[in-house]
Kinemage of the C-alpha trace (Angstrom):
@kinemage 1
@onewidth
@group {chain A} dominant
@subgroup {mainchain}
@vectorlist {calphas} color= white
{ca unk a 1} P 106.866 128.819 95.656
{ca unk a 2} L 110.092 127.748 93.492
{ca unk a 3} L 110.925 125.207 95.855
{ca unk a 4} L 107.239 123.837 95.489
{ca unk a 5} L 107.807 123.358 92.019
{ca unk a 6} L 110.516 122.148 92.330
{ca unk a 7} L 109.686 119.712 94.699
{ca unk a 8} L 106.594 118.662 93.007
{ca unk a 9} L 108.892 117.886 89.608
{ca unk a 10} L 111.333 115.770 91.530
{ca unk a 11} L 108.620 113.762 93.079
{ca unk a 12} L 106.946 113.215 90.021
{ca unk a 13} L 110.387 112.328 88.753
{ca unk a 14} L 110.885 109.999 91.578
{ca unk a 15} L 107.650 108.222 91.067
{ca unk a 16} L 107.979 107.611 87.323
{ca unk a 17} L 111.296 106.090 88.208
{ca unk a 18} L 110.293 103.450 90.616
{ca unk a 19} L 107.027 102.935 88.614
{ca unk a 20} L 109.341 101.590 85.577
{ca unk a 21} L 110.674 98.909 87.824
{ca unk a 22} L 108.178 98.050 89.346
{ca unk a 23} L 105.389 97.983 86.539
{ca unk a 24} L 107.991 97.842 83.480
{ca unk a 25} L 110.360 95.746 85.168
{ca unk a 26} L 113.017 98.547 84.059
{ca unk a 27} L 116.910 97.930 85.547
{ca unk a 28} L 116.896 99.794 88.888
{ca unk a 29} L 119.339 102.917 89.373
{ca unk a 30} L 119.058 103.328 93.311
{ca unk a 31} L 122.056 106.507 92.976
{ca unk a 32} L 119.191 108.426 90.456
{ca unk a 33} L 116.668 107.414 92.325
{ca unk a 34} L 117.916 108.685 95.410
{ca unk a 35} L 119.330 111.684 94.130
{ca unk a 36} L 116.448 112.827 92.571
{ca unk a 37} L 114.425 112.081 96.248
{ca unk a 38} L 116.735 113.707 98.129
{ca unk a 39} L 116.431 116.767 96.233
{ca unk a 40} L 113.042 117.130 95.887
{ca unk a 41} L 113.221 116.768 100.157
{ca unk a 42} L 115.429 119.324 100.369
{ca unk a 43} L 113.335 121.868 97.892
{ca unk a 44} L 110.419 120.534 100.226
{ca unk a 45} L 111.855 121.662 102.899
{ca unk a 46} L 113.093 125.315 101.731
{ca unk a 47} L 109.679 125.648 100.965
{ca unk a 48} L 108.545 124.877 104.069
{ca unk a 49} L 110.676 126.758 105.743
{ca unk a 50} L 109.435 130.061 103.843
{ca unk a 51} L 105.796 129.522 105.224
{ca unk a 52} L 106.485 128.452 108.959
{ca unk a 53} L 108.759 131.581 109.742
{ca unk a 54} L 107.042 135.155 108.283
{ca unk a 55} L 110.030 137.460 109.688
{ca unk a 56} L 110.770 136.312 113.028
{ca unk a 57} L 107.336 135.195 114.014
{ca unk a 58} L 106.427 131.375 113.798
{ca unk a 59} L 102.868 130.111 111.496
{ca unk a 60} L 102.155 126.677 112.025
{ca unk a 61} L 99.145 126.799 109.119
{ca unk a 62} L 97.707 124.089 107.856
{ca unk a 63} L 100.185 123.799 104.686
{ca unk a 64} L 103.051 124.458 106.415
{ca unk a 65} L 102.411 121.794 108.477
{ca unk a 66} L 101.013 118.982 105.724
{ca unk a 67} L 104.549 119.941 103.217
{ca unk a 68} L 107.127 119.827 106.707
{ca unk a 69} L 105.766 116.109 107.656
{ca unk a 70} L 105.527 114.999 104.222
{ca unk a 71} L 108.656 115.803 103.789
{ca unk a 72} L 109.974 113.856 106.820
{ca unk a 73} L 108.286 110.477 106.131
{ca unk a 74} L 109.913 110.562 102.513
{ca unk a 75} L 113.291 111.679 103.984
{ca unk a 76} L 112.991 108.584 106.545
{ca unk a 77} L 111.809 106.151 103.845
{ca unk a 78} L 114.434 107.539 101.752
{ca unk a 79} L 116.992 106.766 104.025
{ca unk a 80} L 115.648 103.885 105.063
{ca unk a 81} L 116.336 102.538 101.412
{ca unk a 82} L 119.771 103.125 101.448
{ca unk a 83} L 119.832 99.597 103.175
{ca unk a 84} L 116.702 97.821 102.454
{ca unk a 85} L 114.720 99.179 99.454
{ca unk a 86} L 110.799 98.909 99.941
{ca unk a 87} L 109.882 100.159 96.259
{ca unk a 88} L 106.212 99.533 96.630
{ca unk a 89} L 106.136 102.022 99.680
{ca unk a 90} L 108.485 104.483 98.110
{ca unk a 91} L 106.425 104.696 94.980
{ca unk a 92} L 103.254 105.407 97.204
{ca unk a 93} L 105.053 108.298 99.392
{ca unk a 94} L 106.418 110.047 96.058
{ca unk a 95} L 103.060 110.485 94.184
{ca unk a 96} L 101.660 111.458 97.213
{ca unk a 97} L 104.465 113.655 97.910
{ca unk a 98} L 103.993 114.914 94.663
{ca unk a 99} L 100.396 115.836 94.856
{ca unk a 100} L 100.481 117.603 97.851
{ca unk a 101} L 103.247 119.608 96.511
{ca unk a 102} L 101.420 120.591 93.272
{ca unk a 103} L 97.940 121.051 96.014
{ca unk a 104} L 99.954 123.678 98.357
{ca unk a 105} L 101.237 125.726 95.142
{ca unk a 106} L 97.316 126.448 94.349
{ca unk a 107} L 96.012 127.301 97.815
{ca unk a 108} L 96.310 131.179 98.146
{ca unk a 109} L 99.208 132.951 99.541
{ca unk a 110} L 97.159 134.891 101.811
{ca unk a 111} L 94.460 132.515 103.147
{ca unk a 112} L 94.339 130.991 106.459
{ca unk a 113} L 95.358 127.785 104.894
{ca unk a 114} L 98.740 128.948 103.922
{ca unk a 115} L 99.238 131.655 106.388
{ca unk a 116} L 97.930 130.575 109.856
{ca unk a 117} L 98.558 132.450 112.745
{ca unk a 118} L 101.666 133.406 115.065
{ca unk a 119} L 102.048 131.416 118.039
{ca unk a 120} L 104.289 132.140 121.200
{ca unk a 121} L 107.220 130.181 120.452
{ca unk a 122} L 107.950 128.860 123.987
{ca unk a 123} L 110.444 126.274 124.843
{ca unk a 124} L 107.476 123.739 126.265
{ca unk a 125} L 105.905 124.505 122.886
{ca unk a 126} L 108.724 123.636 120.529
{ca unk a 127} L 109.048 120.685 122.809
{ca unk a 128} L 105.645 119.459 122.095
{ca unk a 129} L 105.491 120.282 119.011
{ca unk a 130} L 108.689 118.673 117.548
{ca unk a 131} L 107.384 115.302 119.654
{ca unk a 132} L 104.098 115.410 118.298
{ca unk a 133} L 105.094 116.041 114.373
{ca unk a 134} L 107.806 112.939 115.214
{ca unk a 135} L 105.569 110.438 116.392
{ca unk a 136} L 102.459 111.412 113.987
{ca unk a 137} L 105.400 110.870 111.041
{ca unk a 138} L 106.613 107.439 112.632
{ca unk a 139} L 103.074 105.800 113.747
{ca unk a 140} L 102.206 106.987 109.905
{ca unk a 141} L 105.290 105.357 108.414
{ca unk a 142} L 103.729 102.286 110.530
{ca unk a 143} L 100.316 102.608 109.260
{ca unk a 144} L 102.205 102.748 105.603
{ca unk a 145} L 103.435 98.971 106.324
{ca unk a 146} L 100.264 97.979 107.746
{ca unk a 147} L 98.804 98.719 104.619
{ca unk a 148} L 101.353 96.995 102.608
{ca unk a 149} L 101.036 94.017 105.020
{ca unk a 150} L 97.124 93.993 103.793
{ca unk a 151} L 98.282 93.769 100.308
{ca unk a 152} L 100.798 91.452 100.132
{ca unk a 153} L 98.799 89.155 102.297
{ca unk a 154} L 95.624 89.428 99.957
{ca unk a 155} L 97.810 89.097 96.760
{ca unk a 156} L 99.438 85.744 98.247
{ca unk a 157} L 95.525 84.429 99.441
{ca unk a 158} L 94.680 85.102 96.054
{ca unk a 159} L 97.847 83.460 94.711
{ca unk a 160} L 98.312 86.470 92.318
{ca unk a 161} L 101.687 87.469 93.762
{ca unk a 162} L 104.359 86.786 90.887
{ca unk a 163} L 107.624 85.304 91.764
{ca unk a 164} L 109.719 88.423 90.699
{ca unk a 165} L 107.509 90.865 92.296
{ca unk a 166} L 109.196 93.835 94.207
{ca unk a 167} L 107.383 93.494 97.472
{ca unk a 168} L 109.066 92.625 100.726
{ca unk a 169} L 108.336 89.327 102.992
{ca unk a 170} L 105.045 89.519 104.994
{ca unk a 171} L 107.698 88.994 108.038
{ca unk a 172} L 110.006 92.157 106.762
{ca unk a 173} L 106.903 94.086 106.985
{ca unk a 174} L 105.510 93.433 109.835
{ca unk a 175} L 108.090 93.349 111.801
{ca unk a 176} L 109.072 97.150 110.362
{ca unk a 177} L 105.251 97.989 111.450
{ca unk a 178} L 105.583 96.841 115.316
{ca unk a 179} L 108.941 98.029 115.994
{ca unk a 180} L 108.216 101.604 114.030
{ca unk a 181} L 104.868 101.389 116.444
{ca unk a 182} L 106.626 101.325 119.478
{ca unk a 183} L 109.501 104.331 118.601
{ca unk a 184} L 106.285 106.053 117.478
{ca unk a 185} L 104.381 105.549 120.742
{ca unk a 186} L 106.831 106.071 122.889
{ca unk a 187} L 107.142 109.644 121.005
{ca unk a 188} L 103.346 110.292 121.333
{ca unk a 189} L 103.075 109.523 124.964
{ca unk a 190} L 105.987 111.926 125.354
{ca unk a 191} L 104.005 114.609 122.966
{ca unk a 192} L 101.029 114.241 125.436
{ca unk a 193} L 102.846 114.227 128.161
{ca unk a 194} L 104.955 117.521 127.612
{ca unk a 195} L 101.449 118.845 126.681
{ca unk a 196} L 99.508 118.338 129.305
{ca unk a 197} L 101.538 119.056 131.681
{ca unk a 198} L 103.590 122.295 130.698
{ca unk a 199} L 100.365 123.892 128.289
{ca unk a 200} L 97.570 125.139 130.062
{ca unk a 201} L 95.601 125.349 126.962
{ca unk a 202} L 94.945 121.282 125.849
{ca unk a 203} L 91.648 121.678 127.229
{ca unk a 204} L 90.554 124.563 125.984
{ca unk a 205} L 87.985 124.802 123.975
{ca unk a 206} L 88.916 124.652 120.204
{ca unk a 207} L 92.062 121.963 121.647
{ca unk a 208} L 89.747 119.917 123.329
{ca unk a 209} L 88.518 117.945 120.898
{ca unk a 210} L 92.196 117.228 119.548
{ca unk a 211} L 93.653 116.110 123.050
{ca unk a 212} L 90.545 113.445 123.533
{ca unk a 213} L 91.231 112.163 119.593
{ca unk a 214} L 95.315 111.925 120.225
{ca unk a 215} L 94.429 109.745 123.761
{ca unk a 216} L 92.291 107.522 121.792
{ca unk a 217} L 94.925 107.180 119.431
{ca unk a 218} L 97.321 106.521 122.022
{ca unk a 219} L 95.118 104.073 123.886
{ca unk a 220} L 94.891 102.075 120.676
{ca unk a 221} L 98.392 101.915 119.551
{ca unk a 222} L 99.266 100.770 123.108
{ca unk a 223} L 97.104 98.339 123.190
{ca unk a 224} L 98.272 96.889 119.730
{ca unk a 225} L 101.914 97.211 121.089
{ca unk a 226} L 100.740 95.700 124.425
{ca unk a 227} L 98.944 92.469 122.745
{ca unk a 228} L 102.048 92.110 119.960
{ca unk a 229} L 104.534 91.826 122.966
{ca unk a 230} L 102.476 89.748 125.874
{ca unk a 231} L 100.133 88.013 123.434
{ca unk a 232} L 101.818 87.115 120.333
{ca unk a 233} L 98.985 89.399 117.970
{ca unk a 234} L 100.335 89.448 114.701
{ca unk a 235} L 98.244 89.518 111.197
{ca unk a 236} L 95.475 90.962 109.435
{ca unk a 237} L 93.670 92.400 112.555
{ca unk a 238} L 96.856 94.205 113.854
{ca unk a 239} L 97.816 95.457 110.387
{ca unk a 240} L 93.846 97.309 110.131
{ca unk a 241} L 93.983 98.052 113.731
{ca unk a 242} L 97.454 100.330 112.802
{ca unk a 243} L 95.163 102.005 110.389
{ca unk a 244} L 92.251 102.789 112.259
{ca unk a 245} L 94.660 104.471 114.513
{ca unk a 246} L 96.676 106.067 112.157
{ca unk a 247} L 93.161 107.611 110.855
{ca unk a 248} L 91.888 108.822 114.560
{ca unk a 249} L 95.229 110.430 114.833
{ca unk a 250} L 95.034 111.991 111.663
{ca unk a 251} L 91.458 113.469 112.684
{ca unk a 252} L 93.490 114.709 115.567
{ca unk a 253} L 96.434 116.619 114.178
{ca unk a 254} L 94.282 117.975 110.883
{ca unk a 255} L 90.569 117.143 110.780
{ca unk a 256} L 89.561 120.402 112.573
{ca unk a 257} L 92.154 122.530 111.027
{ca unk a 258} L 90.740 121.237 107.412
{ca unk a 259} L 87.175 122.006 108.253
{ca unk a 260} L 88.597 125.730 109.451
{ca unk a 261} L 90.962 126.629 107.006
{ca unk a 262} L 89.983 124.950 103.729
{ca unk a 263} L 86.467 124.075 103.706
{ca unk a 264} L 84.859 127.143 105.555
{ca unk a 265} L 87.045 129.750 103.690
C-alpha cells in the first residue's frame, strides 16, 4: 500500500510538472521530470509486485494486472522521452497513472478485485502471458498517438494550434503509431499463438468470449498494418481505426474481469 501512495504522489507530481509547461509555459526541467517518473514507476511496481505473488503462489487479479501495465506504458513513454519528449502524451499517462494509483489504494484488500485467484504458473503460461501484457501495452501506446494524431489534426483544421505549442508533427506521430502497431501486432499474434496452441483452456467457457474479442482485435490491427504498408492508408480513418481496436482489445483483456470483480461484488 506504501508504494501506492507513493506512486500516486509522484504521478501527481509528474503531471503538475509537465502541466506548467505546457499550460503555463513554465522552463522545462526534463532531469526532475524524469526523476520524479521514474520513481513513481518503480514504487508502481513494488506495489505490484506485493499483489501478484501472495507467498509463492501467483494472483493475476484485476488490480494487479491494471497497476503492472500502467506501469509499463509510463516506463516506455518515459524512456522514450529521454530522446524525443512527447509532453502532451506524457501529461495524459501521468494523471491517468495517477488515478489509478489513488483507485487501487481504495478497492479492498480482500476482494476479488485485489486478490484474484492462484493460477498454475506453467512455462506456456508465463509465455503467454508476458506476450499478451507486451503487446496490449504497445498497441495501447499506439492507440495513445492515434489519439494525439486526432487532436493535432483537428486543432490545425481549426487553425487554433499556436506556433509555440508543445505538440509533435502530425508526421512524428503517425509514424510512432504505425511502426508501434506493427511491434505490437507482431507481439499479439505471438500471444495468440502460444495460447492456442500450448493452453487447452482458450475455449473454455468463461475464456471464450476473450479469445473471439483478442482475434477481432488482431484482425483489425492487421488489416490497418496491411493497408498502411500495400496501400499507402494514412490519416484520420487509420488514427480512429487504432482506437476502435485498442477498445475491442481492451474489452478483451478486462471487460469481463470488471463486470466479475468490481461491479458484481
Amino acid at each position: 500500500m506504501l508504494g501506492l501512495n507513493l506512486a500516486f504522489i509522484g504521478f501527481t507530481l509528474a503531471s503538475f510538472i509537465t502541466a506548467r509547461t505546457i499550460f503555463l509555459n513554465a522552463k522545462f526541467n526534463s532531469k526532475v521530470l524524469f526523476s520524479v517518473a521514474i520513481a513513481a514507476i518503480i514504487f508502481q511496481l513494488f506495489a505490484v509486485r506485493s499483489i501478484l505473488f501472495v507467498g509463492t503462489e501467483l494472483h493475476l487479479s484485476l488490480a494487479a494486472m491494471c497497476v503492472l501495465i500502467n506501469a509499463l506504458i509510463a516506463a516506455v513513454l518515459t524512456i522514450r522521452s529521454f530522446t524525443s519528449t512527447n509532453l502532451m502524451i506524457l501529461f495524459v499517462t501521468y494523471c491517468f497513472s495517477a488515478l489509478l494509483s489513488l483507485a487501487v489504494i481504495f478497492i479492498p484488500h480482500d476482494s476479488l478485485a485485489y486478490m484474484g485467484v492462484s493460477i498454475d504458473s506453467s512455462t506456456p503460461l508465463i509465455i503467454h502471458i508476458v506476450l499478451s501484457v507486451s503487446a496490449y501495452c504497445v498497441l495501447v501506446i499506439s492507440s495513445l498517438y492515434a489519439v494525439q494524431f486526432r487532436y493535432i489534426d483537428a486543432k490545425l483544421k481549426s487553425k487554433t494550434l499556436s506556433l509555440n505549442s508543445h505538440l509533435p508533427s502530425l508526421n512524428i506521430v503517425e509514424a510512432q503509431q504505425f511502426r508501434l502497431m506493427f511491434i505490437g501486432l507482431l507481439l499479439l499474434t505471438a500471444a495468440l499463438v502460444t495460447g492456442l496452441l500450448f493452453l487447452d483452456n482458450m475455449w473454455a467457457k468463461q475464456y471464450a468470449h476473450k479469445t473471439i474479442l483478442s482475434i477481432i482485435a488482431w484482425a483489425a490491427f492487421a488489416t490497418l498494418a496491411i493497408g498502411h504498408k500495400l496501400y499507402g492508408w494514412r490519416g484520420r480513418n487509420s488514427a480512429i481505426g487504432t482506437i476502435l481496436a485498442s477498445v475491442i482489445l481492451t474489452l478483451a483483456y478486462f471487460g469481463s474481469r470488471f463486470v466479475r470483480e468490481i461491479l458484481l461484488t
